[in-house]
DRENSE-371731 format. One line per field, with one value per residue (C-alpha): residue number from 0; residue in one letter; x, y, z. Coordinates in steps of 0.5 Angstrom, whole numbers, plus 500, padded with zeros to 3 digits. Example, Ala and Ser with C-alpha at 12.3 -4.5 7.8 and 13.67 -1.06 7.14 Angstrom:
! residues 2
num 0,1
residu A,S
u 525,527
v 491,498
w 516,514
//
This chain:
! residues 351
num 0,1,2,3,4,5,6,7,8,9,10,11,12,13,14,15,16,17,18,19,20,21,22,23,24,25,26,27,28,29,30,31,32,33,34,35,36,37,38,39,40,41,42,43,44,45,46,47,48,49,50,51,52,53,54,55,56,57,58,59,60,61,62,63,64,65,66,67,68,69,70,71,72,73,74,75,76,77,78,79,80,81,82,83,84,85,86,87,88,89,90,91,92,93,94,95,96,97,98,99,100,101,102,103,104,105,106,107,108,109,110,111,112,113,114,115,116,117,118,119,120,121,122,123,124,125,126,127,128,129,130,131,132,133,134,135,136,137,138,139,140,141,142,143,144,145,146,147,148,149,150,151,152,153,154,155,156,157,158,159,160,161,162,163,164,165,166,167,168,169,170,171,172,173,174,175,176,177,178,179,180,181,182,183,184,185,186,187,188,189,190,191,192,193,194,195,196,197,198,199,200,201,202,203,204,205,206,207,208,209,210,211,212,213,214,215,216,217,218,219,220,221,222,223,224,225,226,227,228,229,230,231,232,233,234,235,236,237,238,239,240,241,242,243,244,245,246,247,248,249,250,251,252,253,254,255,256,257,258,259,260,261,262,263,264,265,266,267,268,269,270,271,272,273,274,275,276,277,278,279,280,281,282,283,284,285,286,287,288,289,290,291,292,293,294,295,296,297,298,299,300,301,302,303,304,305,306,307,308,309,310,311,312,313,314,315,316,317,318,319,320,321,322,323,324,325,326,327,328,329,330,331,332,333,334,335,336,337,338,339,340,341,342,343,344,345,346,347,348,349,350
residu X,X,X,X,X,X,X,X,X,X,X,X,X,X,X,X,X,X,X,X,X,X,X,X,X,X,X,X,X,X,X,X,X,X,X,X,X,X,X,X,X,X,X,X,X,X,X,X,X,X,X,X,X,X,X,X,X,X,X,X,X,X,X,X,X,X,X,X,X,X,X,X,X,X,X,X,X,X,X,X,X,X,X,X,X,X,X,X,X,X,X,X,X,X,X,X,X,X,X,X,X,X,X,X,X,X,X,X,X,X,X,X,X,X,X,X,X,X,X,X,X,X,X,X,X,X,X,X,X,X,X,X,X,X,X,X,X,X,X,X,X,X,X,X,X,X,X,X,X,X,X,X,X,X,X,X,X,X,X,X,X,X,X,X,X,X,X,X,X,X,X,X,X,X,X,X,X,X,X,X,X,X,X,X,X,X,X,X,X,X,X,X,X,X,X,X,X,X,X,X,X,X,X,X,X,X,X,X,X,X,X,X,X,X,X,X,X,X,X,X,X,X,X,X,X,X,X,X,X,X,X,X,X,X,X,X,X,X,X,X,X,X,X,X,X,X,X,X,X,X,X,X,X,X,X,X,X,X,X,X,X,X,X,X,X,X,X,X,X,X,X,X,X,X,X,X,X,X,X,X,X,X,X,X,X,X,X,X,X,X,X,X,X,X,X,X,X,X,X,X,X,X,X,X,X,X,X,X,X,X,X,X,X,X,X,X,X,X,X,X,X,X,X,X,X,X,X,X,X,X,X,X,X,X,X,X,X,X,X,X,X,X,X,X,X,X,X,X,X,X,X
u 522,516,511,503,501,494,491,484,486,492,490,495,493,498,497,499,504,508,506,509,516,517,516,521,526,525,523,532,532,527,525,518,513,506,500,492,488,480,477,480,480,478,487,492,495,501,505,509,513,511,505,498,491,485,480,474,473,470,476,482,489,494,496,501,505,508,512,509,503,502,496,494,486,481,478,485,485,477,480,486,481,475,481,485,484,486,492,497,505,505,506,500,503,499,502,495,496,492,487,482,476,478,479,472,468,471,469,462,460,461,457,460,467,465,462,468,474,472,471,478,481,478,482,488,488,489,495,502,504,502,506,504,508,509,511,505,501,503,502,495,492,497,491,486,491,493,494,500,507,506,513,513,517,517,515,521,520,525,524,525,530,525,518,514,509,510,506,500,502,495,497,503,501,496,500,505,501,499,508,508,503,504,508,505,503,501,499,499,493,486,482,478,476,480,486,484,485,480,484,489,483,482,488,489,485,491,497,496,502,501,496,494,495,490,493,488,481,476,469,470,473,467,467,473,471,465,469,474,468,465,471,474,480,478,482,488,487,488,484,487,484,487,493,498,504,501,509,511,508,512,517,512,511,514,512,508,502,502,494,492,488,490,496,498,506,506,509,507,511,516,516,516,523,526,524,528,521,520,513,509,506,498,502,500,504,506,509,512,515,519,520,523,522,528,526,518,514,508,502,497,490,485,488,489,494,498,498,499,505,507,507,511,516,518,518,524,528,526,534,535,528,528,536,535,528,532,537,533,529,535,538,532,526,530,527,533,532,524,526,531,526,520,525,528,521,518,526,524,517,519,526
v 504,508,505,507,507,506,508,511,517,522,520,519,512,506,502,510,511,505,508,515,512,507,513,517,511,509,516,517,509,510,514,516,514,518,517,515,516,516,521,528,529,535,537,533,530,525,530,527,531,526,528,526,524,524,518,515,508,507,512,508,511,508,503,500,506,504,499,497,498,497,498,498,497,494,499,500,492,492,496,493,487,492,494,487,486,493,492,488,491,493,487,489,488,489,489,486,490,486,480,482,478,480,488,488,484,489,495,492,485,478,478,484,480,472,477,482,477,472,479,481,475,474,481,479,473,477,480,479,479,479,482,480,483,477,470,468,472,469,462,464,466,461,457,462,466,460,464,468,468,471,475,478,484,487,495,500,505,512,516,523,528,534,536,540,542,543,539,544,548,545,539,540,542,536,531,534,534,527,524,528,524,518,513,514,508,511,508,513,510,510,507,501,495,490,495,492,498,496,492,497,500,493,493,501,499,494,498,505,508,509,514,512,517,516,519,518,518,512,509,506,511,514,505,507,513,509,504,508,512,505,503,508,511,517,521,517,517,523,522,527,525,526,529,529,525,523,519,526,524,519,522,524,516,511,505,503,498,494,490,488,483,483,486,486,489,494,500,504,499,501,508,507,502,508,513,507,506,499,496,490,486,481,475,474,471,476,480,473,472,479,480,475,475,478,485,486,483,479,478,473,476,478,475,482,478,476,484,486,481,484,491,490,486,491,497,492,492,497,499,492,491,499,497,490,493,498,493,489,494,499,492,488,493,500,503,503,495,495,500,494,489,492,494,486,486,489,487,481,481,486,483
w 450,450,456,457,464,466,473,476,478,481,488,494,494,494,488,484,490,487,480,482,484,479,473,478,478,470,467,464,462,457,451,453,459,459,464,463,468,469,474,476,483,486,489,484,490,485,482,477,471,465,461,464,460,462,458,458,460,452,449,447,445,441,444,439,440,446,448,454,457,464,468,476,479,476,471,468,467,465,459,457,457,453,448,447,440,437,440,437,439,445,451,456,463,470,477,482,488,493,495,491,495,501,499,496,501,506,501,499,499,499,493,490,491,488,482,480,483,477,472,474,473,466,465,468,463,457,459,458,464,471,477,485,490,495,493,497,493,487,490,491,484,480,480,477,473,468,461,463,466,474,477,483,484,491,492,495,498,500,504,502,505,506,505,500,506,513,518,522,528,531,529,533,539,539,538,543,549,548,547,554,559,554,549,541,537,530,524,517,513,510,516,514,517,512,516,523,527,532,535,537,541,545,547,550,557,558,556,560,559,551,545,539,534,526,521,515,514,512,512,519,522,526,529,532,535,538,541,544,547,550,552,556,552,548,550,548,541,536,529,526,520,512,511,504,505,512,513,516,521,523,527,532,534,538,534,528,528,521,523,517,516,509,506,499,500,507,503,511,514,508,511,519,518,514,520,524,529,531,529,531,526,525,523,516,511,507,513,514,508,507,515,520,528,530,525,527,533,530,535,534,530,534,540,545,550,544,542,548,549,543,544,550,546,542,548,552,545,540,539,536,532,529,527,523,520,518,515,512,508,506,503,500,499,495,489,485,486,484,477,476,477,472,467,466,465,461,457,456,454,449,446
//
């Protein structure tokens, strides 16, 4: 089996985190896997050992050589869509990595989403097959894409034994100073509003005893730093801003906060349970359905008392919900078990 997969770019991002780790657990079960991506980046932050090529949106390559393509994003899905009718061998297959709407109006607009939302449906139409992370997401774009068989396939995560980079001394000695004088709440991820993270800083002036730690850079990050000013508690919330496999951090909290308002698969809560830290969580529907309330402690959407009721749950019981959690994602959410379930895949629309 010889398999194409098409992504924007070689960035530490999710969707191509996901990529990386299914080429790692498929890469000695198939003949050949080569990578395409649009745009360079200024550091090559996924390394992966297979050969990576760089193409323009208008390039195309032969598709026909390959078993399978699968695609990840918009512009990739665009260009399955933009090149459907030379490829006439390979089954195109794309995995949808979030709510579409909902990301695109908290990176743009309403108009933006209403506009691109319909665009990327028409292009996940054409495919084969698509793949959704959760059977919630699967529930909500079974009415829209009609034309091609939805299979869900849950993402995995390992968590790895070393780290090529050692975490900065500065880095260190700040959070360090802050676990001395308090309890860490930390969150490893881009910060965008979408991620709910202001609801972390509306709680803090009830819970004296606890820091907040941002590992990750985003457009709302000078929002929460406003906020934290108006409200008093700067001075326990560290935003340390970018850092490369910002999971090494981990170590350093007490607990991890999942606030998101939308959720396509909760790969950082993936990374906290293997660090057997307990975490809380926004009561969405996909955290419901992979998670249940003995394993995460889940708190009511912008409501602070039911957050800080949450946090407080979690701090009298956090041996026996860092335990079930852990459980649970060893068992359910492993690599080994995603690799399994995209190669079934790509078998049966291929055999």
């Amino acid at each position: 089996m010889k398999i194409a997969f098409i992504i924007p770019k070689l960035i530490n991002e999710a969707p191509v985190i996901v990529v990386r780790d299914l080429i790692n657990q498929i890469n000695d079960k198939v003949v050949s896997i080569d990578i395409y991506y649009f745009d360079d980046v200024d550091v090559k932050e996924i390394n992966v050992a297979n050969n990576c090529y760089k193409i323009s949106f208008l390039e195309g390559i032969d598709f026909d050589n390959y078993d399978i393509i699968h695609s990840h994003m918009l512009r990739p899905d665009l260009y399955i869509l933009f090149n459907r009718h030379k490829i006439k061998k390979a089954k195109c297959v794309s995995t949808l990595h979030n709510d579409i709407f909902k990301v695109l109006k908290d990176s743009h607009n309403i108009f933006v989403a209403f506009i691109v939302e319909k665009l990327w449906i028409k292009a996940l139409n054409s495919f084969d097959s698509v793949v959704v992370l959760s059977e919630s997401m699967k529930s909500q774009y079974i009415k829209s894409i009609t034309k091609v068989p939805l299979s869900v396939v849950f993402n995995g995560r390992d968590f790895p034994n070393s780290f090529e980079s050692e975490i900065e001394d500065a880095d260190v000695k700040s959070i360090n100073l802050l676990k001395s004088q308090y309890k860490l709440i930390g969150v490893s991820a881009r910060i965008r509003k979408i991620k709910g993270f202001s609801q972390l800083i509306k709680v803090l002036p009830f819970l004296n005893e606890y820091a907040l730690i941002f590992v990750g850079d985003g457009d709302e990050k000078q929002t929460l730093i406003e906020l934290a000013k108006e409200l008093n508690v700067l001075d326990r919330c560290l935003f340390l801003g970018y850092r490369i496999d910002g999971f090494r951090y981990l170590k350093f909290f007490d607990f991890y906060a999942m606030t998101s308002y939308s959720e396509g698969f909760p790969l950082g809560l993936l990374e906290a349970a293997q660090n057997k830290l307990p975490v809380f969580c926004s009561d969405l529907p996909v955290f419901r359905e992979l998670f249940d309330e003995s394993e995460v402690s889940y708190y009511h959407l912008n409501d602070i008392e039911s957050l800080k009721y949450s946090i407080l749950k979690l701090e009298n019981n956090k041996e026996e919900f860092s335990k079930n959690l852990w459980t649970t994602v060893m068992n359910k959410y492993s690599l080994k078990k995603m690799g399994k379930n995209y190669l079934d895949l790509y078998k049966k629309l291929i055999y």
